[in-house]
C-alpha positions in Angstrom: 0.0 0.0 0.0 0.9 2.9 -0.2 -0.2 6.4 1.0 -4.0 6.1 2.1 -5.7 9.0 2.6 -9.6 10.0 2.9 -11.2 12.1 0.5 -14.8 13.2 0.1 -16.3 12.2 -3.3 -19.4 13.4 -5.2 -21.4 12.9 -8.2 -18.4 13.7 -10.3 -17.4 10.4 -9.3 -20.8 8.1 -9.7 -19.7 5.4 -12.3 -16.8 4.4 -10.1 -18.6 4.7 -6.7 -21.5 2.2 -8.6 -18.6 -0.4 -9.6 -17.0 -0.3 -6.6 -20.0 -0.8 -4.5 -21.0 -3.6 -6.6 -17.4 -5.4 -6.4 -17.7 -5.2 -2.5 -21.6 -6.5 -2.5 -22.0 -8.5 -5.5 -25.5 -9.6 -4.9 -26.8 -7.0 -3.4 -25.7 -3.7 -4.5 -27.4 -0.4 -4.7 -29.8 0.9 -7.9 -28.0 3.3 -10.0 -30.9 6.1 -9.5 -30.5 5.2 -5.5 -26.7 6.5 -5.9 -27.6 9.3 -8.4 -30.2 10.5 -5.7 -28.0 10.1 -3.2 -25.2 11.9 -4.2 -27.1 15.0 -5.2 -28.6 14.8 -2.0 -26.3 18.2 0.7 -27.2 15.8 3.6 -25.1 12.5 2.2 -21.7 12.5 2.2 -19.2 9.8 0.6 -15.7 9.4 2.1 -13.5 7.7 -0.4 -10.5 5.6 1.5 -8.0 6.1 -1.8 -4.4 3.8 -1.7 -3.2 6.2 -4.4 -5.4 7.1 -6.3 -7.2 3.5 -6.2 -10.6 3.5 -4.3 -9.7 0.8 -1.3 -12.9 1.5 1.0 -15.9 3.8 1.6 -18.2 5.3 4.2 -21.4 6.4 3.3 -23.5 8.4 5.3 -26.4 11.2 6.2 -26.3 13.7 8.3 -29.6 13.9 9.9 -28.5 16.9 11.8 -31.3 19.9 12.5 -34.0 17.2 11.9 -33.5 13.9 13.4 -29.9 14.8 14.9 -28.0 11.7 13.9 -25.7 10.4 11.6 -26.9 7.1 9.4 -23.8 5.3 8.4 -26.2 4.0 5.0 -22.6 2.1 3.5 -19.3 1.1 5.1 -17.2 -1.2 2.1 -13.1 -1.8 1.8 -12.7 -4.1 -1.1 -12.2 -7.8 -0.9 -8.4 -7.7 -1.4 -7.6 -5.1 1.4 -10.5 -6.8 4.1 -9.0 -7.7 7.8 -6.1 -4.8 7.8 -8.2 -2.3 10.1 -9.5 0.1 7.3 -13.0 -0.5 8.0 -12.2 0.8 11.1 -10.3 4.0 10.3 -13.2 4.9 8.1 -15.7 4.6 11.2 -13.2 5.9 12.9 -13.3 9.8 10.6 -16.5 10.0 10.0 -16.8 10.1 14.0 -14.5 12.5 14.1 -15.4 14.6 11.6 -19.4 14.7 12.3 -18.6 15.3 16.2 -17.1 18.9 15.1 -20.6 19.3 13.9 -21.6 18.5 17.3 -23.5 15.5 16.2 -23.5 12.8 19.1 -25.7 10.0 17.7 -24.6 7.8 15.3 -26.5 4.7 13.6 -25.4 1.7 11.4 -27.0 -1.7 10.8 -25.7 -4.8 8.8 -26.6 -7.9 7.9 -27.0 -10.9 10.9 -24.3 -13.0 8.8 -22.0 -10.2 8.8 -19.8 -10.9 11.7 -16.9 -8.5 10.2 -18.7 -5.8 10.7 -20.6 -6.6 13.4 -17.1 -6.8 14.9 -16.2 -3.3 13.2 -19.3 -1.5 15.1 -18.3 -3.2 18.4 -14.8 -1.9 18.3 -15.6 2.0 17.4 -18.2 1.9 20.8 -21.3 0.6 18.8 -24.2 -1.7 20.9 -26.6 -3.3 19.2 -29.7 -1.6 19.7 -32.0 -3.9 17.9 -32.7 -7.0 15.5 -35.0 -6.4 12.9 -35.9 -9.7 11.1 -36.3 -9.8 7.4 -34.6 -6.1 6.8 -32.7 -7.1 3.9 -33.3 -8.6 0.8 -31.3 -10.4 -2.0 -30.6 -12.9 0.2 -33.5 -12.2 2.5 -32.1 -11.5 6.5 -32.6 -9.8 9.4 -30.4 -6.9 10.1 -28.5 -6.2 13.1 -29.3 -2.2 14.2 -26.5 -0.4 16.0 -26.3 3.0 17.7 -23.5 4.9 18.9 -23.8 8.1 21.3 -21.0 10.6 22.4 -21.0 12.6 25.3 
């Protein structure tokens, strides 16, 4: 590897944010009108993890803030060949950082029951699991394991 660095991405970048979501969740990536929405949407906000210039990982998220007041993590992905070496983690780890100095406190993520990875992930950036909702997902159809995060 080398330098990796964090980098926010927009619509500019929508054809390579769709390929790369759908190399890191073959069967059950997003629509391309969900991303196109998404990204020309002020309250998301994509955080490419570049090696490079290569896209190794992403964070996905909305900022609920003045409205709900929490921070959805909608996507968290570090492709296949760089999985297990903590970058999951440092992504988790930025967008924390960086949505605290907008005083947000409250911070929610849910993943598949079968996803122990992340299920791990949460656990070690503070997350409990808040709640199960049976059959969340679909394509295969599972429940999904909700998890919170609050600062004080």
């Amino acid at each position: 590897m080398s330098e990796i660095t964090i980098r926010i991405l927009g619509s500019e970048s929508e054809a390579e944010l769709i390929e790369f979501n759908k190399l890191c969740f073959p069967t059950d990536f997003w629509k391309e009108e969900d991303w196109r929405e998404l990204l020309s949407d002020p309250r998301a906000v994509y955080y490419a993890l570049l090696d490079g210039e290569e896209l190794v990982g992403n964070v996905f998220i909305y900022n609920w803030q003045g409205e709900y007041d929490y921070v959805k993590i909608m996507n968290l992905s570090v492709r296949p060949d760089h999985r297990g070496s903590g970058l999951a983690h440092k992504l988790l780890e930025h967008v924390t950082a960086e949505m605290n100095k907008l005083g947000m406190k409250r911070f929610c993520g849910e993943t598949r029951e079968t996803n122990f990875a992340m299920q791990k992930v949460f656990e070690d950036c503070g997350y409990r699991l808040n709640r199960i909702e049976e059959g969340y997902f679909g394509e295969p159809p599972e429940s999904a394991y909700k998890y919170v995060l609050e600062l004080v």
